[in-house]
N, C-alpha and C positions, 0 to 999 in steps of 0.2 A: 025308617027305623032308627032310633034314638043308639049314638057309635059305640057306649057301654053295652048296651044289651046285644048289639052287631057280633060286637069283640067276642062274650061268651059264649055265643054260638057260632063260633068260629073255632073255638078254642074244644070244643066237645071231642075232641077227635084225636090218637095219638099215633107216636110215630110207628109206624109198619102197619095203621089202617090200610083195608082199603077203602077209598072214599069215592064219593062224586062231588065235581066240584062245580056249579052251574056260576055262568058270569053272563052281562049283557049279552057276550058275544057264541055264548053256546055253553055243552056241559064236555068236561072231561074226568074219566073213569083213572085210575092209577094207586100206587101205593103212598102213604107219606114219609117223606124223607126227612132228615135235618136242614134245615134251612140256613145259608148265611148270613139273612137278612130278619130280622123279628117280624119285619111288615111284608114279608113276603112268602106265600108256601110253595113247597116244593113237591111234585108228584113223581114216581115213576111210572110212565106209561108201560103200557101190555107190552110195544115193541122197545122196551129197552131203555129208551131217551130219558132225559131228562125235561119237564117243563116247569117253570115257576109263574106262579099268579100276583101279584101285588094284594093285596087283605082288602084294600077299598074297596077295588072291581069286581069282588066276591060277593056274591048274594046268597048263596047257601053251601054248608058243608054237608053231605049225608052219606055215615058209616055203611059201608053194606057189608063189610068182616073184620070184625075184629083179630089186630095181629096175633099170632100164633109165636112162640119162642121156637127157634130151630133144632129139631131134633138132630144128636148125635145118636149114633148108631155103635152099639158095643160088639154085632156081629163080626161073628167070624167067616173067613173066606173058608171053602173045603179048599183042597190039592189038587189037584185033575193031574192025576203020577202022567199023561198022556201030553202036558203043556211044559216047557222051558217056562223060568220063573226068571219074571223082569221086576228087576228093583230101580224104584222112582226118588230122588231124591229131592226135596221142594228147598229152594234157596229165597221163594219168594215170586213176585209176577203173580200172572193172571190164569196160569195154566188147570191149578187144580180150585179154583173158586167155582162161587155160586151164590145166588141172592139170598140174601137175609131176609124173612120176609116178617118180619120184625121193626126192622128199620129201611126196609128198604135198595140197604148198601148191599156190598157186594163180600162176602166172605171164606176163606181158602179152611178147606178139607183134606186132611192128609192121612187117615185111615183107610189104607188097601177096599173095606167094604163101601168106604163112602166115595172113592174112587169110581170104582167098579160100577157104582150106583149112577155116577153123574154120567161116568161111559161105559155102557151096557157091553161094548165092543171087545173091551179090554180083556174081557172075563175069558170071550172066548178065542183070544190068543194065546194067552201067557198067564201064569200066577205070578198074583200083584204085590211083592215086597214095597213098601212104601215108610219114609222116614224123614224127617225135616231137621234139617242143618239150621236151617235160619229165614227170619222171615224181615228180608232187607230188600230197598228198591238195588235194581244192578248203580246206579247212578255212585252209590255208597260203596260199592265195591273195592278194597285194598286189596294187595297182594297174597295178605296173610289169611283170607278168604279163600283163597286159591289153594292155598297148601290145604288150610280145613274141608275143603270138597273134597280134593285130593287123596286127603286120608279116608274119610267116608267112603268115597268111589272102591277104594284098596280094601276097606272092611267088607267091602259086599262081592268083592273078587274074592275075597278067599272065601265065601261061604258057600259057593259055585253058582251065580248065580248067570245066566247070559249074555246077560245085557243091565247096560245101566242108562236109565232116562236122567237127564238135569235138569228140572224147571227152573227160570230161570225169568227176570225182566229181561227184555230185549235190547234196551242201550247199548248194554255191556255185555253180552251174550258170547258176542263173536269174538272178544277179546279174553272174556276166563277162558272158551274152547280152542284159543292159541295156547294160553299158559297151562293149559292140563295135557295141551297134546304134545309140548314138552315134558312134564313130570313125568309123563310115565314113557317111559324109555322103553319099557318092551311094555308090551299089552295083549292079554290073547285072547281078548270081549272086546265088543261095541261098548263107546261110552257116547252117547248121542243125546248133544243139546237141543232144548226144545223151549221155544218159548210162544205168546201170545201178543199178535199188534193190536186185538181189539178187545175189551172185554167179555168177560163170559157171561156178563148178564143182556147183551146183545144177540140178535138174530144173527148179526153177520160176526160173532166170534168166533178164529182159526185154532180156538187152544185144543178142542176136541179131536180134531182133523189131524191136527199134528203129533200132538198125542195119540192116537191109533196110529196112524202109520210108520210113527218112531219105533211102537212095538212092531210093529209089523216086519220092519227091517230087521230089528235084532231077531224074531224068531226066525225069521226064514231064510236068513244070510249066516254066511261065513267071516261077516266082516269085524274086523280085530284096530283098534285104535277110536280117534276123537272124530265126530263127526258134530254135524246140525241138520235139524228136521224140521222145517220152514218150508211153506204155499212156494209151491211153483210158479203159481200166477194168482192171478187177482179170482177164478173162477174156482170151483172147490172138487177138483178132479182128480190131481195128484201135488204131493209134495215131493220133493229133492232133497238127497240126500249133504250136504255140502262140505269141503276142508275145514276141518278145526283152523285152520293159517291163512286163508286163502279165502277168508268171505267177510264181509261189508257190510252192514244197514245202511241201506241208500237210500230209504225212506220214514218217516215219521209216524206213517199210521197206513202206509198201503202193508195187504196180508203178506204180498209176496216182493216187501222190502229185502229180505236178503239175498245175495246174489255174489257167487262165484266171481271171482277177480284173477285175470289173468290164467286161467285155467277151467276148465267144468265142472260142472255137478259130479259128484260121484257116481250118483244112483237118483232114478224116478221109483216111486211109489207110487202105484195105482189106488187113489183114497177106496173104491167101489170094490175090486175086485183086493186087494192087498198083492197086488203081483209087484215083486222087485224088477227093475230094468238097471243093468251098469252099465253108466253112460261112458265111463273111461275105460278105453280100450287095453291100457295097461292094466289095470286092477287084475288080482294084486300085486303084483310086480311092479312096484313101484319101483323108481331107479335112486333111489335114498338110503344111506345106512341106515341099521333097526329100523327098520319099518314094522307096525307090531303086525303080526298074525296068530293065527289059533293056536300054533303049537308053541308060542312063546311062553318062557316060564315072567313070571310078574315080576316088574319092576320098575320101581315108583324112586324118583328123586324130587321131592316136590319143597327142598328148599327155593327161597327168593329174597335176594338183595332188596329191601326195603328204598337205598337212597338212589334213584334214578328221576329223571325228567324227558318230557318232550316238550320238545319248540318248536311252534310253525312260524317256517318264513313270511315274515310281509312287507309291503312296503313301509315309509318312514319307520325304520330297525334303530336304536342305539346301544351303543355296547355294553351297556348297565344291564339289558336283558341278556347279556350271554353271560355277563361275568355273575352274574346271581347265580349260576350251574358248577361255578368253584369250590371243590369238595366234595360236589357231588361222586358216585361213583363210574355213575354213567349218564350220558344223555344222547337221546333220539331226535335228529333234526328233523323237519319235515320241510325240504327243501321246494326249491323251484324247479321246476323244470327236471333238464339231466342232473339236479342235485344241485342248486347255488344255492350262495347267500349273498346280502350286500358285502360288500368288500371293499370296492377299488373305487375311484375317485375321477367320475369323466368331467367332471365341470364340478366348479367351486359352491353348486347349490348342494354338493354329495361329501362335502368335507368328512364332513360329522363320521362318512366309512370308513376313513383310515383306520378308527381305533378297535374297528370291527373285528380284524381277523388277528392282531395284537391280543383284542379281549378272546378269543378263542384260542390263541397258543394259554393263553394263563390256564383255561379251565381243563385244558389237556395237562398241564403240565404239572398241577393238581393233582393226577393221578386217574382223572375222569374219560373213558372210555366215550369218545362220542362215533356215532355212527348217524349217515346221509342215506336217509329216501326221500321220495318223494310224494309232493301233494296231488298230483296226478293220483287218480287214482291205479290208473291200467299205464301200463309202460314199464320201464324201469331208470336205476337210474346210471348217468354213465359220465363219469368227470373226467374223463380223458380225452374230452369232442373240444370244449371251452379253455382259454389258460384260467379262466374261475375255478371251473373246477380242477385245474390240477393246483391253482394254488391251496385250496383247500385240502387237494390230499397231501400237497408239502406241509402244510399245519401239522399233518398225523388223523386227517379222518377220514373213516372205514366206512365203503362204499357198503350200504346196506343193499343193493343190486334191485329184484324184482320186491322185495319186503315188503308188507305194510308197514306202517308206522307204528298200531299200535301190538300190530305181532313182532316187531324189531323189538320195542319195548320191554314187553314180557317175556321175549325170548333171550334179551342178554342180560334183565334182572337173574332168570332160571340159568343161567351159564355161569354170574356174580356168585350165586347162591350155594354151586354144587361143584366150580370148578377154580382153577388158580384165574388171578388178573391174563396172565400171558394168554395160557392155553382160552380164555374168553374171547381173547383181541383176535386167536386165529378162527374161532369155531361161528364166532358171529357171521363171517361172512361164508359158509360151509349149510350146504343145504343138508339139515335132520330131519325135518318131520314133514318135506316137500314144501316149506316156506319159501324157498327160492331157485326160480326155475333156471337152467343152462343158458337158452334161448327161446325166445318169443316168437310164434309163426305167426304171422299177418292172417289177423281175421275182419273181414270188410263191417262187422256189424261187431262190437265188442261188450256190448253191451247185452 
């Protein structure tokens, strides 16, 4: 076949067909997608994937339906006066999408009825308040995001609603649900992050699963502050409830990346049955001032210090990387071990440390508020074992203890933001929102 006449009939076909696509090597059924490549098409298969053909190896294209433009839906929800009313707030992720079958891609719906629609489940827990803040990857995420959640979360507690769901990308997930479970100082609703490791136009997407059992927790629970609702395991049984301070993405694309650090899940969620189970035997008596519960009147401080930093220790260090943090208002180390840095000078190939902890008296002396955790994930950290670390707490810096890094971060931006310098330098290391545990009992499997 002569490659012009090839090319037009190649070309017959547009995007959000469905097609069949026959090559030497066999036929494949799917949608069409946009393509990166002009000589190349792209299908999406029945189960979800992506495949691309190169145009050459293509021997026929045949439309068997043409795409459809995707209906939005002006329905209204009724009230079921019998359900607690869950308000969903979309900051972006994969939580409230759906395919486009138009083009193919994958598109987010944030209308309570189109909710409801995608999960039939929802309907019959809770009435679906639903509203988008913003439609950003977490990766983009600043501070002053956090306060705009923040306020949003605070508009939907005073309307009385029970619970508040966050969608959310999962990069940064576990780190707004530190800086919100600071903002609000008393709280007496669920506010339970939730997000998606895999897409929702995939067979194996967690965003549905999580989403019902998020509701789930809030209607049937008494529980009062910041939480996360994330796969308990890689199987789709139940999800965990987890600490807004006290949880991790430890993985890239497994469902049940996020995981408890240094303490327990709050609570299991049976996905089948929606039975709550509380895994910590304290709840709620947690041993923390304001710790929020139900009979808490509301209260939101959701300023944040914009100029702060974190640094991870590594090897070959120069002091040009500490003294760039001069000015700053605070910075978060992310030390070695029980909390080092390079420093001291064992052999003449280590000269180069001398000016290391010189360059860290300057950024202190600044006026910069630094605090030591550690890269470890599980442990904590302790500068009083090493003279490293005590020379570093002669510098003037503050043992961030069990903290993560990136909840040290956000928690003494939110101290910057709402309190004086002094009263920050002592609260930082003062356990609020069960950020930082007393003591660590030896568990043989930590993981």
């Amino acid at each position: 076949m002569p490659e012009d006449k090839k090319a037009k009939i190649l070309n017959l076909h547009s995007q959000g067909d469905k097609v069949k696509v026959e090559t030497k090597k066999g036929t494949e059924e799917g949608i069409m997608m946009p393509s990166h490549d002009k000589e190349v098409i792209m299908l999406k298969l029945d189960n979800g994937y992506n495949m691309g053909f190169k145009k050459k190896d293509v021997n026929k294209i045949t439309v068997l339906e043409k795409a459809k433009s995707p209906k939005k839906t002006s329905e209204k929800l009724s009230k079921n006066k019998n359900l607690p009313t869950v308000a969903i707030l979309h900051t972006g992720g994969t939580i409230a999408s759906k395919v486009d079958y138009r083009t193919g891609g994958v598109v987010s719906s944030f209308e309570p009825a189109e909710l409801v629609s995608l999960f039939p489940e929802l309907g019959k827990i809770a009435n679906i308040e639903s509203e988008l803040i913003s439609q950003m990857w977490s990766d983009d995420l600043r501070f002053i995001h956090c306060t705009l959640i923040a306020k949003a979360v605070e508009k939907q507690v005073k309307k009385g609603v029970k619970g508040v769901i966050i969608g959310m990308g999962t990069d940064n997930l576990a780190v707004a649900a530190a800086a919100l479970s600071f903002m609000f100082e008393k709280c007496p609703l669920p506010i339970i992050f939730v997000g998606s490791q895999r897409s929702s136009d995939r067979g194996s997407s967690d965003a549905g699963m999580n989403l019902i059992c998020a509701a789930n927790f809030i209607a049937e629970t008494d529980f009062a502050g910041v939480g996360i609702c994330m796969h308990e395991r890689a199987d789709d049984k139940s999800c965990v409830i987890l600490s807004g301070t006290k949880t991790y993405k430890l993985h890239s694309s497994r469902r049940d990346a996020f995981k408890a650090v240094n303490t327990e899940p709050l609570a299991r969620v049976d996905y089948k049955t929606g039975k709550v189970e509380f895994l910590q035997k304290n709840y709620p008596n947690h041993n923390y001032p304001n710790y929020p519960n139900s009979n808490a009147e509301l209260v939101v401080k959701s300023k944040m210090e914009e100029k702060l930093g974190l640094l991870k220790i590594h090897i070959n260090m120069f002091p040009e990387q500490f003294e760039f943090f001069k000015g700053f208002k605070g910075l978060i180390l992310e030390g070695t071990g029980l909390g080092h840095t390079p420093g001291q000078v064992p052999n003449k190939e280590s000269e180069i440390h001398k000016k290391i902890y010189p360059a860290l008296k300057k950024v202190i002396d600044s006026g910069c508020i630094v605090v030591m955790t550690t890269q470890c994930l599980f442990g904590r950290v302790n500068m009083n074992v090493y003279d490293k670390g005590r020379d570093l707490l002669d510098l003037g810096i503050i043992s961030g203890k069990d903290m993560l890094a990136n909840t040290a971060l956000v928690k003494l931006s939110w101290l910057l933001g709402n309190y004086k310098k002094v009263e920050a330098e002592k609260m930082i290391g003062e356990n609020l929102r069960g950020e930082i545990n007393d003591k660590l009992k030896f568990e043989e499997e930590f993981i």
